[in-house]
Each structure stands twice: as structure tokens, then as C-alpha cells.
TORLUMRO-979026 format. One record per residue: x, y, z of N, C-alpha, C, O in turn. Coordinates in pm, whole numbers, plus 50000, padded with zeros to 5 digits. Layout:
N
XYZXYZXYZXYZ...
This chain:
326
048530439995341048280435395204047820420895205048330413595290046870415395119046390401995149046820393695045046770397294928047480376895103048580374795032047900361495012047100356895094048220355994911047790339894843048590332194887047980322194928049950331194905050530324294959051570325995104052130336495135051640314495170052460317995319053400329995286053760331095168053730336995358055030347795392056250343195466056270336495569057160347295406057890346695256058100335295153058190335395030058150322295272058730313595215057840308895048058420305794943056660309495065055530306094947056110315694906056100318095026056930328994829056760334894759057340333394620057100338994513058350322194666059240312494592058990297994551058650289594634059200294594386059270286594333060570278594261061070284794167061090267694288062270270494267062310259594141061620249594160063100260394004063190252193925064280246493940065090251194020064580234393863065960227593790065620224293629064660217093603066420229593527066040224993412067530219693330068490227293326067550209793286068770210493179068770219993053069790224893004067970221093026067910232092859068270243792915069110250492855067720248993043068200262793097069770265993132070520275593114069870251193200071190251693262072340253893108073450259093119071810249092980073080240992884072900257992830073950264292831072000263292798071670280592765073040287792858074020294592828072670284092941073660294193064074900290993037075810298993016074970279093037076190275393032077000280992893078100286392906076460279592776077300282592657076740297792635077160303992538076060302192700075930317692730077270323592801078090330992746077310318792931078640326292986080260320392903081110329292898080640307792848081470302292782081350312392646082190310592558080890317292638080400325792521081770338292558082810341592501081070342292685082320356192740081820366492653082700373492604080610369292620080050381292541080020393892540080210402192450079630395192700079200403292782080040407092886080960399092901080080418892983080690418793101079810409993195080560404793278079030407693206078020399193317078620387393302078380382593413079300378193237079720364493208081010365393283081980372893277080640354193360082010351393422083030341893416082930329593417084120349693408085700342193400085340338393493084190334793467085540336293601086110323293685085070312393668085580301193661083620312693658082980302693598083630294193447083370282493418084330301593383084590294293257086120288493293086580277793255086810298693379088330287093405087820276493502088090264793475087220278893595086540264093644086120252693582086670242093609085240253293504084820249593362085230242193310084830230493302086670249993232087350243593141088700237793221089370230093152089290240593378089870231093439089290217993456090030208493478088290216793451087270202993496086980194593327086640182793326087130201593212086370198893118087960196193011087980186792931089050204793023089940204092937090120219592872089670229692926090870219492744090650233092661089220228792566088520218592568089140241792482088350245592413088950238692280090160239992257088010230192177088840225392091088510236091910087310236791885089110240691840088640249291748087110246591693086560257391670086350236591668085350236191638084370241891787083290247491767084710240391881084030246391971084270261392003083390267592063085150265991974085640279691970084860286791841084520298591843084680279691753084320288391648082660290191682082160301191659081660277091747080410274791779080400291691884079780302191871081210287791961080860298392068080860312092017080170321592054081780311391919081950330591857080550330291782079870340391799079880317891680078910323191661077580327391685076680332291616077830321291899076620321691931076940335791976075880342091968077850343092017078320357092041077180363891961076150369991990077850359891840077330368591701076040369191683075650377191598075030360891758074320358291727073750368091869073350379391839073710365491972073430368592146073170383992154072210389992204074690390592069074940407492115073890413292021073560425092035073240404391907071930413491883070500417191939069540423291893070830409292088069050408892120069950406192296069910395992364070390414092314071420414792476070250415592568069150419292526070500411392728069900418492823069050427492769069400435292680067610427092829066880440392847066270440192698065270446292662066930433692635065490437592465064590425892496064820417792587063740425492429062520419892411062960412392371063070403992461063500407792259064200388792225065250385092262066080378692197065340388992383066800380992473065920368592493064780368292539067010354392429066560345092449066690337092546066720324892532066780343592663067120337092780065510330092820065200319492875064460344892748063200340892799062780333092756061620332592798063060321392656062800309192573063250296492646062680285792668064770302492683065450285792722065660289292864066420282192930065110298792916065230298093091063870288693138063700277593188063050299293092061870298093145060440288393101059470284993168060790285892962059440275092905059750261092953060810255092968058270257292975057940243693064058790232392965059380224293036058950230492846059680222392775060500224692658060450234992592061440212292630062770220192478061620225492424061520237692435060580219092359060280223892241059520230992223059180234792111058810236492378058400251592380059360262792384059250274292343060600255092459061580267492430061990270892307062390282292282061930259692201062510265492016061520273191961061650281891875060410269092022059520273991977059930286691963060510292791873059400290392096059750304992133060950314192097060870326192069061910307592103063120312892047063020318291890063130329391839062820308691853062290311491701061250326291663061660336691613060400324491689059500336591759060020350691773059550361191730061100348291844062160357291940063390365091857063680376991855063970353891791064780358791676065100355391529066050357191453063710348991523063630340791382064430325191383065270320491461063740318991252064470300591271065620300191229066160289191238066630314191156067750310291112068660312691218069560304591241068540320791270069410319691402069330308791502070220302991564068030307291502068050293991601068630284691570069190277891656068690281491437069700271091400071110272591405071750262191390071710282491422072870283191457072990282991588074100280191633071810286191685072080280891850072100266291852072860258891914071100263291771070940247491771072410239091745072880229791812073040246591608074220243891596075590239591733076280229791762075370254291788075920255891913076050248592047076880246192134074520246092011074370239992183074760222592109074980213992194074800219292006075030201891956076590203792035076920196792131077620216691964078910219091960079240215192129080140207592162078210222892237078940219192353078420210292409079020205392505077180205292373076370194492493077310183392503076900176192594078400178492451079250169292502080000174192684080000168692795080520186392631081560189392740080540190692880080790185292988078950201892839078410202992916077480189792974076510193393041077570182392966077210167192976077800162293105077200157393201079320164993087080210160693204080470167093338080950161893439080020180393317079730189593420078420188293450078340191093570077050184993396075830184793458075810171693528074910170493611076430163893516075840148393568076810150993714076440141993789077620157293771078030163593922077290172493971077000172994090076900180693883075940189693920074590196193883074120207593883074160182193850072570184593853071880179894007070860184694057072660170294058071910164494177072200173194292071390172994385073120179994299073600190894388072630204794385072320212094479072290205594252071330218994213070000213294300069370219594384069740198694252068360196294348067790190994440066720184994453068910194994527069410197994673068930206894724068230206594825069450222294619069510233494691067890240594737067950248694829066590237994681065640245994737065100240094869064080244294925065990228494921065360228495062066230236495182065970239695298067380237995093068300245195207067630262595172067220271295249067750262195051066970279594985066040282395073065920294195107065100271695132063700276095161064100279995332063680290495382064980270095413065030271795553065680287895557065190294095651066760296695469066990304395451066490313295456066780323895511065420309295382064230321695367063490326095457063090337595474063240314095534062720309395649063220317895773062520320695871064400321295757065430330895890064960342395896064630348495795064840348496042064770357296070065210371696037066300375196082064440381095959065190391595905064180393795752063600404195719064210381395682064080376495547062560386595531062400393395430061900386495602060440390195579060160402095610059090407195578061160408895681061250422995736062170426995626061750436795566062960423695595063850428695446062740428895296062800437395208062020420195300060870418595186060030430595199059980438395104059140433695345058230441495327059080461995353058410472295344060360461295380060640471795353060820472895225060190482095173061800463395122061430465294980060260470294947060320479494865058750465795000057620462894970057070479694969056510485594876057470485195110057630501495151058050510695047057350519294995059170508295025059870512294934059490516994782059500528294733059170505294728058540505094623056980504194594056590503494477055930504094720054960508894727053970499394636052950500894569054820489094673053960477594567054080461894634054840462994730053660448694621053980438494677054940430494604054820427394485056070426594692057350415694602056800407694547055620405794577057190402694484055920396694356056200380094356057240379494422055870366494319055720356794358056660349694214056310348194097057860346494280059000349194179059250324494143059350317094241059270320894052059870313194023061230313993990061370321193891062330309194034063300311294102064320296993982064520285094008064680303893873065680292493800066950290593866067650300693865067520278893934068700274893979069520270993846069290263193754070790281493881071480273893785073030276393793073490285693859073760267993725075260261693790076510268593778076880271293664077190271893871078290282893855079090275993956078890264894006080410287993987081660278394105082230290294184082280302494169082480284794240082890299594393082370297094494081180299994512083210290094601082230291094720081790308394831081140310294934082720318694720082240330394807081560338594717081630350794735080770333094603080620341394479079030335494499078660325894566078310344194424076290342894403076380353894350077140363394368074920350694229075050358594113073710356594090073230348194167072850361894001071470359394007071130370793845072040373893768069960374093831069740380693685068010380893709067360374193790067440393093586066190393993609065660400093463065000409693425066190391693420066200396993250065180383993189065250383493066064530376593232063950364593187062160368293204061280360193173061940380593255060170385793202059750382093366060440375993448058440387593382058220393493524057850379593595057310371893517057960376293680057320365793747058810352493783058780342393853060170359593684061140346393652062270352693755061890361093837063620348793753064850350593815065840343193826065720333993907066980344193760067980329693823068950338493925069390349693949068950323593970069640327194079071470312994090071410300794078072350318694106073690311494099074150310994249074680320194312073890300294287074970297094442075180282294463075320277994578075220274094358076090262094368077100260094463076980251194547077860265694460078650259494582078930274394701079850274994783078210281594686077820291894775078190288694928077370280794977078890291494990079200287295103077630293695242076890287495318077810306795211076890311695308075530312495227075910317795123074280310495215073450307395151072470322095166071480324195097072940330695261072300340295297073090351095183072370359395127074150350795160074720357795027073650358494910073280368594849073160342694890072260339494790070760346794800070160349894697070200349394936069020355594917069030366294901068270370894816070290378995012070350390794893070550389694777069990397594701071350380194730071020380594574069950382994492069780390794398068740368394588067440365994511066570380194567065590383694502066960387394678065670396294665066390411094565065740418294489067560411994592067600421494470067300421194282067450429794196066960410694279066640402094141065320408094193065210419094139064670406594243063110405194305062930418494323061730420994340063800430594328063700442694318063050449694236062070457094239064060444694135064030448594000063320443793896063420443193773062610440593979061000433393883060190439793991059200432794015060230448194050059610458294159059170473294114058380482594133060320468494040060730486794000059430492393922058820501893971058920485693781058440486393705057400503093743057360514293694056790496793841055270503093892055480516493959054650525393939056470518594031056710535994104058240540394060058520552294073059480529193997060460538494009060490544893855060930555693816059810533393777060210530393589059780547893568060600556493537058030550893597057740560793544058340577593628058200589293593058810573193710059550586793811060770584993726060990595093658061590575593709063090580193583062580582593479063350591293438061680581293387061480580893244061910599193257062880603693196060990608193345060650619793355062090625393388062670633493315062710619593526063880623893553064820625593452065440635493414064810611893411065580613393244065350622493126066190624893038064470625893131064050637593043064240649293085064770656393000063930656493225064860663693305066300668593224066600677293142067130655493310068530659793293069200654293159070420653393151068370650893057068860648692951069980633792919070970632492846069340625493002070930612093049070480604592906069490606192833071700595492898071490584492789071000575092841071470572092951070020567792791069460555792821069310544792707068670534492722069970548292594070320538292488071420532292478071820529592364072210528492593073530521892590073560507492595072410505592554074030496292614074030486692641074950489892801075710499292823074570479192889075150472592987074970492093122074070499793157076300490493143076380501893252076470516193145076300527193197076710515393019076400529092960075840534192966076010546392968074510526892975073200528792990072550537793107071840531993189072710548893117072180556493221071010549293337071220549593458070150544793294069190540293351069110523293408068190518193472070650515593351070710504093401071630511693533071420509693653072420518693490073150521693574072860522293728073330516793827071850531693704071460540693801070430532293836070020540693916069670523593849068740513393854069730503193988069490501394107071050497493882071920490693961072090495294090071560490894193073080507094075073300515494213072340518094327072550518694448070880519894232069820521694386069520509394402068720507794495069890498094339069070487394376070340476094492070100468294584071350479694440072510477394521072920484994692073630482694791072150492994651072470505194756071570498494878071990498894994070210491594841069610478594930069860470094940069820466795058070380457394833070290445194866071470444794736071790455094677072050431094702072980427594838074220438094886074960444694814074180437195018075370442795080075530460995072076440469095058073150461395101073500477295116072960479195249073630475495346071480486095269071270492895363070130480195423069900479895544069520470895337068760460895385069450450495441068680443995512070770445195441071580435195514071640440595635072270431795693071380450795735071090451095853069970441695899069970433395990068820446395792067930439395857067800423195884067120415595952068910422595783069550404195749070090400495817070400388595804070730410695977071580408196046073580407795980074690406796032073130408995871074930409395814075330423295783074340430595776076380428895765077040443695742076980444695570077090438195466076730456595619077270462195401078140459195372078960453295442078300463295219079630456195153080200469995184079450479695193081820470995204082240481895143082760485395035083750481894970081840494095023081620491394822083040501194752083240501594630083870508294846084890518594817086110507694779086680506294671086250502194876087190484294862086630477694744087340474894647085140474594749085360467494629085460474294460085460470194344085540487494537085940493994352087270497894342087910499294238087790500094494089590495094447090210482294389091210481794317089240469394443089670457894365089140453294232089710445494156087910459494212087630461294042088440467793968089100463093876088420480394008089780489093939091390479693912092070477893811091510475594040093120467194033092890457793962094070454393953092200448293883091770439893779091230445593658090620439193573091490457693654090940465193502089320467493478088940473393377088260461893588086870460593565086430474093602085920476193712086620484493505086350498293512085020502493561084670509493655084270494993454082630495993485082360490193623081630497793688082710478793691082300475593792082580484293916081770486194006084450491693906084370499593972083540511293999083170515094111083270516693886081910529593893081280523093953081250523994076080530513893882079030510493984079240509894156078460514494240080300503994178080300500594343080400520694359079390527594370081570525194358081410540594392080250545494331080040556594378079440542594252078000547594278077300546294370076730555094436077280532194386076530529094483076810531594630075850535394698077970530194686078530538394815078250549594815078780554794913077430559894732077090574394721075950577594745075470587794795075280563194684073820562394689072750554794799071530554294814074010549094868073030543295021072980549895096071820550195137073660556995154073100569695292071810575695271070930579195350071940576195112070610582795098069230576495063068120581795062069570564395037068390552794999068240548995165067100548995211069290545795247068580543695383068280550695478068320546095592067870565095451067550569295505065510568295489064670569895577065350564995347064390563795328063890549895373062710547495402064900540895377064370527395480064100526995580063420518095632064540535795630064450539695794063120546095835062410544695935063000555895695061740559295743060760551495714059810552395791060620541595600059670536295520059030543795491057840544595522059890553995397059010560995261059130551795096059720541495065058580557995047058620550194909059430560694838059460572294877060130555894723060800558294646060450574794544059770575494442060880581794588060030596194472061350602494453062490599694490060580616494351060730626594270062380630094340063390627794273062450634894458063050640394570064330628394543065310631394475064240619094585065270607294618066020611494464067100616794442064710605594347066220609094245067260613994225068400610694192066320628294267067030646194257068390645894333069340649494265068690641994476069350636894559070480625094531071450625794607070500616194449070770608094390071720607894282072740601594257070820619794209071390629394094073090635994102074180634094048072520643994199073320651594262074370647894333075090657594356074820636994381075840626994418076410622094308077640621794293075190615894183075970610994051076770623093967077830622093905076020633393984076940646593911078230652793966078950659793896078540649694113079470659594185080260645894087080260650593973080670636694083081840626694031081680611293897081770599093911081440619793784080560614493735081170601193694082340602093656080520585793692081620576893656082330572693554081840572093441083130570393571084810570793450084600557493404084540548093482084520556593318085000538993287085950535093141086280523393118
């Protein structure tokens, strides 16, 4: 395939923004969603203090405001304040996205925390722009480019030339990443990431799923029509996030492509006993999905076939013998 920029490392662009970062930040402080993470917000608020009622009430109404345009719709405003070159292309856009009266109640919102988040960016903004020279030698490792072009196999298309939003979270054994910000974007979370190679399965499974679009999107639409699944749910209800997750997990991180990374799979049976033992029902399904669904996704890595009709069917049929509980 003939490529515009060096392999792999050019395939990445990496940002630092404050408007993105202060979004994220009173996004996950928000706690809206299952994707938002507690231990990012008790970190947080150990470093920052409690929550004082005028900030508690800001945050419920950016809730109120967030769960109408979630992940995956068209005016998730992440794609405003992640990704535009400046604030006031991002209001712009936002506005655009979900009209000016809501924005003013983000606007509201983000006045409510930019104090607290103030005191946490000035430690960790210079640390964030740090990280794309260590990101890049990473990428740089052996494995990284042979893991890309089997994706590439796979999905029968080229990994696509991803600008890469850094942005601030806590865990040195935790990386987290998202691909909900429109084709070409991705954040990616490994602030204090200890192993940095955690972080690129992260970034290429983000990089997946902006893959998908072109051979897997129109093979489920059909499948789904097939077997009749729901695909109007929010989050893991959602038949088709679901099952999206699981095959996309079932490669990267910690499936059948971390061989080629030189590191082992996750075992995903363990980690849905310890989701389960913390009440994270949904997370447990997904991992026992996905432990169902890599033998059979790597077998197709192995061969470097691309993704079809057949794999679903197969796929299917693993998701039906135990269907997930949550």
C-alpha cells in the first residue's frame, strides 16, 4: 500500500490542549456514564479537596445536559472541545451540535470547575508534553508495525493517520483511550502509565475502530438484520457496541495482537471475575465475551484473512450458547 507518511511512527499526531483537557475533565467528574472513571475522580478530588454544593449542582447539570447526545450520536460534544484548533471554534461548534442554550449551561459548568481544574493542570500539563516523545520511541519498537499491518489484513483497509488527543488521568497500571471524537481523532489516557506499551494497545485499538467503518460496519448492519439484535441501546446494551467491543478487544489490547507486541493476553475470565466482584456487571460480560471471541478472531490473524460473513456467524454462535447477563 503506498503511504504519505514514514511507517508507523508518522501515522501519529499527538496534541496537548487545555479546553480538551478541562471537557474531559468535568466530563468524567460528571460520573455520567459507565466509561467515567472513579478512580480518576477519587484521585482528583484527594489532590483537589471535596466537591463544594455549587459544584455538585454544575456537574449534575452538565449530566443533564451530556446523556442527551452520549457517545456515538452525532452531537457528542466531545467533537467540539476535543478536537477544534481553538476555544472559540470549539463554542462554535458546540453550539451547532446542541444548540446555544445548552452551551451555556456548559459554559456555566466549565466557569463552576476551572478553579479546581486549574490546580491539577498546572502539574500536569508539562508532564502531558513530555509524553509524545516517549509515545513516539514506543511506536518505534519492534512488533508496533507488524501489529498495524495485521489490523490492516484484517480489516482490508489502511490504519488511518490518527491525531492522537493526550489527556490527563491517574493510575500507573491503568490507560484508557476513546474514538468517539469523528474519523481521523482519538484520545488517548496514560499520564502516569507505567508501561507505555499498555498505552499503544490502547491507541491502536482506538485506531481499530475507526477501521471498522469500511468492511466490518456493512457485514453487521446485515448480520443484524439476520438475527434480529438490538442496536438502539446506549453503552454495552447496544448489540453492536457490544459486539464491536469484544471483536475489537479480542485484538488489541490484551488479545490475539499482543503476541505480536511481544506481551501475553489479558485473561479476560479473571478479569470478569474481578468486574463481577466490584458489581461492574457490564464490564464483566464484555471481558467473557471477549475470551469467546479471540480463538476465533486469531485464528483469522494467523491466517491474515479479513474480517467476513463467516467470522460473524461463528462469533454469533459463541455469543448465543451464553448470552451476557448484566
Amino acid at each position: 500500500m503506498p503511504r504519505k507518511v514514514p511507517f508507523p511512527v508518522g501515522l501519529f499526531v499527538f496534541r496537548v490542549d487545555r479546553l480538551a483537557n478541562l471537557f474531559h475533565f468535568v466530563n468524567n467528574m460528571a460520573a455520567w456514564h459507565f466509561a467515567c472513571s472513579e478512580s480518576y475522580n477519587r484521585a482528583w478530588l484527594a489532590e483537589t479537596g471535596e466537591l463544594t454544593e455549587d459544584e455538585r449542582a454544575a456537574l449534575d447539570a452538565f449530566a443533564a445536559v451530556v446523556r442527551e447526545f452520549s457517545y456515538g450520536d452525532d452531537r457528542w460534544m466531545g467533537k467540539a472541545f476535543i478536537t477544534a484548533e481553538t476555544p472559540d471554534a470549539a463554542w462554535e461548534q458546540a453550539r451547532s451540535l446542541v444548540g446555544p442554550e445548552k452551551v451555556s449551561v456548559v459554559q456555566s459548568v466549565f466557569e463552576a470547575l476551572s478553579p479546581r481544574f486549574a490546580r491539577i493542570w498546572e502539574s500536569d500539563e508539562p508532564r502531558l508534553r513530555a509524553l509524545p516523545e516517549r509515545l513516539r520511541k514506543a511506536i518505534a519498537s519492534p512488533g508496533v508495525g507488524t501489529a498495524i499491518r495485521a489490523l490492516e489484513d484484517f480489516y482490508d483497509t489502511p490504519f488511518p493517520a490518527l491525531t492522537v488527543h493526550l489527556l490527563i488521568s491517574r493510575g500507573k497500571q491503568l490507560s484508557a483511550g476513546g474514538a468517539n471524537e469523528g474519523p481521523g481523532h482519538v484520545t488517548l489516557e496514560v499520564l502516569e502509565t507505567e508501561n507505555l506499551m499498555e498505552g499503544i494497545e490502547v491507541l491502536l485499538h482506538e485506531g481499530s475502530h475507526l477501521m471498522q467503518a469500511r468492511r466490518l460496519e456493512p457485514l453487521f448492519d446485515e448480520f443484524s438484520r439476520v438475527h434480529g439484535l438490538d442496536t438502539s441501546g446506549d453503552g454495552l446494551g447496544n448489540a453492536r457496541h457490544l459486539f464491536h467491543e469484544a471483536l475489537t478487544g479480542s485484538l488489541v489490547p490484551g488479545g490475539c495482537l499482543s503476541w505480536k507486541l511481544g506481551r501475553q493476553p489479558h485473561d479476560h475470565l479473571a478479569r470478569a471475575e474481578r468486574a463481577r466482584a466490584r458489581g461492574a456487571e457490564a464490564h464483566a460480560a464484555l471481558e467473557e465475551l471477549t475470551a469467546r471471541f479471540l480463538p476465533l478472531v486469531a485464528t483469522y490473524i494467523d491466517q491474515g484473512r479479513p474480517v467476513d460473513g463467516k467470522l460473524l456467524e461463528n462469533i454469533y454462535a459463541a455469543y448465543a450458547a451464553a448470552p451476557p447477563k448484566f
